[in-house]
TORSESE-761249 format. One record per residue (C-alpha): x, y, z; residue in one letter; residue number from 1. Coordinates in steps of 0.2 Angstrom, whole numbers, plus 2048, in hexadecimal, padded with zeros to 3 digits. Example, Ala and Ser with C-alpha at 12.3 -4.5 7.8 and 13.67 -1.06 7.14 Angstrom:
<nodes>
<node xx="83E" yy="7EA" zz="827" residu="A" num="1"/>
<node xx="844" yy="7FB" zz="824" residu="S" num="2"/>
</nodes>
This chain:
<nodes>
<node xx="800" yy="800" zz="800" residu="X" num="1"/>
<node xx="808" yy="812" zz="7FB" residu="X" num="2"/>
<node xx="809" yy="81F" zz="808" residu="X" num="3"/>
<node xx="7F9" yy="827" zz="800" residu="X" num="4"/>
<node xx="7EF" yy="818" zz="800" residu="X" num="5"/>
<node xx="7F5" yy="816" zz="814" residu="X" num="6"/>
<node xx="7EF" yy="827" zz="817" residu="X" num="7"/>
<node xx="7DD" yy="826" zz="812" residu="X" num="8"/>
<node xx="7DA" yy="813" zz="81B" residu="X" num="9"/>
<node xx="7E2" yy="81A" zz="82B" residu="X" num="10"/>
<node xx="7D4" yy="82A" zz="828" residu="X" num="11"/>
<node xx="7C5" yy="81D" zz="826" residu="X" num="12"/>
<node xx="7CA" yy="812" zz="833" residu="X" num="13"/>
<node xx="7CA" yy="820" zz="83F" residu="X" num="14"/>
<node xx="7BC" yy="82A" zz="837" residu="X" num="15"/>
<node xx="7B4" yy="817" zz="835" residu="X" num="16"/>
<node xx="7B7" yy="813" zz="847" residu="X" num="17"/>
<node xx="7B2" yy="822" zz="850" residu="X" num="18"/>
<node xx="7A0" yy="824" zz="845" residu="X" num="19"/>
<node xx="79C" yy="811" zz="846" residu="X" num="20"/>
<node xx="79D" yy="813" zz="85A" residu="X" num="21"/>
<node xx="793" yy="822" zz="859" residu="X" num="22"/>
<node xx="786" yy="81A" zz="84F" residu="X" num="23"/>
<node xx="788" yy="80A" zz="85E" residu="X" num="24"/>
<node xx="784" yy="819" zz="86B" residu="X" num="25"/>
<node xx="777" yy="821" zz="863" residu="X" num="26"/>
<node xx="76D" yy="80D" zz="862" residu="X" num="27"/>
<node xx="770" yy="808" zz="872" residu="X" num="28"/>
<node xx="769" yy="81B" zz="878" residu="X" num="29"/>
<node xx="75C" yy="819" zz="870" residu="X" num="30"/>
<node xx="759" yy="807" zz="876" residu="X" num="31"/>
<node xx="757" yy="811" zz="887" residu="X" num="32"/>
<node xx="745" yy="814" zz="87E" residu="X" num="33"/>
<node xx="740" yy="804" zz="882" residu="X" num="34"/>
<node xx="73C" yy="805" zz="894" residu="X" num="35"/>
<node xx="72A" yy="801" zz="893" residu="X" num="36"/>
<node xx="728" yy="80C" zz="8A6" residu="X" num="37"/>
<node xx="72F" yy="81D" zz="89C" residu="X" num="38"/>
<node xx="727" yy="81D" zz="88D" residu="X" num="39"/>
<node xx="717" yy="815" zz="883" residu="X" num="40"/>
<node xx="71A" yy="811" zz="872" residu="X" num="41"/>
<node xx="70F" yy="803" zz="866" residu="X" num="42"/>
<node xx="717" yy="7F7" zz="85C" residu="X" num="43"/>
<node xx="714" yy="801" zz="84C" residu="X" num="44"/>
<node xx="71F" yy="811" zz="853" residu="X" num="45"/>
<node xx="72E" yy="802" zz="857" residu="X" num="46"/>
<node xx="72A" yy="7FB" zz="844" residu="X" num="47"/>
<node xx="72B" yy="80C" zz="83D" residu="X" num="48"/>
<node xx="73C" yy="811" zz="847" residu="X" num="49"/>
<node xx="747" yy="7FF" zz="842" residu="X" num="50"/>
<node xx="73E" yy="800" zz="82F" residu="X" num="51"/>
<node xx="748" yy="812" zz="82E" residu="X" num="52"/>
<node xx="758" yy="80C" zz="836" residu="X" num="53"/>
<node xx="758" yy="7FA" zz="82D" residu="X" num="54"/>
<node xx="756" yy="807" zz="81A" residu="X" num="55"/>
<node xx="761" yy="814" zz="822" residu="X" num="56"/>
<node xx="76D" yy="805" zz="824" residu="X" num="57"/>
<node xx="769" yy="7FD" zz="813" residu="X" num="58"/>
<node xx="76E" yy="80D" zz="80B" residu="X" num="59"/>
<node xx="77F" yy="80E" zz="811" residu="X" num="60"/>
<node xx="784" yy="7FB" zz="811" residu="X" num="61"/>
<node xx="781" yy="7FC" zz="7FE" residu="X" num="62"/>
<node xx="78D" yy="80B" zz="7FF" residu="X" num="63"/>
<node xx="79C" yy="801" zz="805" residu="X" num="64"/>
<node xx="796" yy="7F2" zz="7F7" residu="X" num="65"/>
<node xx="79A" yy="7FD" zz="7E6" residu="X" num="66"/>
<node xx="798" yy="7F2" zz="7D8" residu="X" num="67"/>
<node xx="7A4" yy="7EF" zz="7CB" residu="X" num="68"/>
<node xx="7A0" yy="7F8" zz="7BB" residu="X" num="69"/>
<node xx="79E" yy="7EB" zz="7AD" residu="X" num="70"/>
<node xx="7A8" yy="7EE" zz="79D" residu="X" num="71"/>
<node xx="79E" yy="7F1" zz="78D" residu="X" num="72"/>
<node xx="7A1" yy="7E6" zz="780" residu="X" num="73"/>
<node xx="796" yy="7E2" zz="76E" residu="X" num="74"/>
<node xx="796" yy="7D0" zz="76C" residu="X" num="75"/>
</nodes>
C-alpha cells in the first residue's frame, strides 16, 4: 500500500470507528425508550421506528457494496 493509500484507510478507520460507536450510542439510548413504566407506545409506533432504521441502514450497506461496472461489448 503507498503512503497515500495508508493515509486515507488510517482516516476511515478512525472516522469509521468513531461514527460506528456513535451510531452504537445513539441505539442503545434509544433502547432506553423501551421502559414500558416511562413511556406508552403501540406496536405500530416500534414497527414504524426499526422500518426507518432497517432502510436508513439498507441505504448505506449498499453504499459500502459498489458494484463493478460491466464492460460493453457488441457480440
Amino acid at each position: 500500500m503507498n503512503s497515500n493509500a495508508e493515509l486515507k484507510n488510517e482516516r476511515f478507520k478512525r472516522l469509521a470507528t468513531a461514527r460506528t460507536n456513535e451510531v452504537i450510542k445513539r441505539l442503545r439510548i434509544l433502547g432506553n425508550c423501551a421502559n414500558r413504566y416511562v413511556y406508552e407506545y403501540s406496536d405500530d409506533d416500534i414497527k414504524k421506528i426499526f422500518s426507518a432504521i432497517d432502510a436508513t441502514l439498507s441505504e448505506v450497506r449498499k453504499k459500502f457494496h459498489v458494484p463493478k461496472e460491466n464492460e460493453f461489448k457488441l457480440d
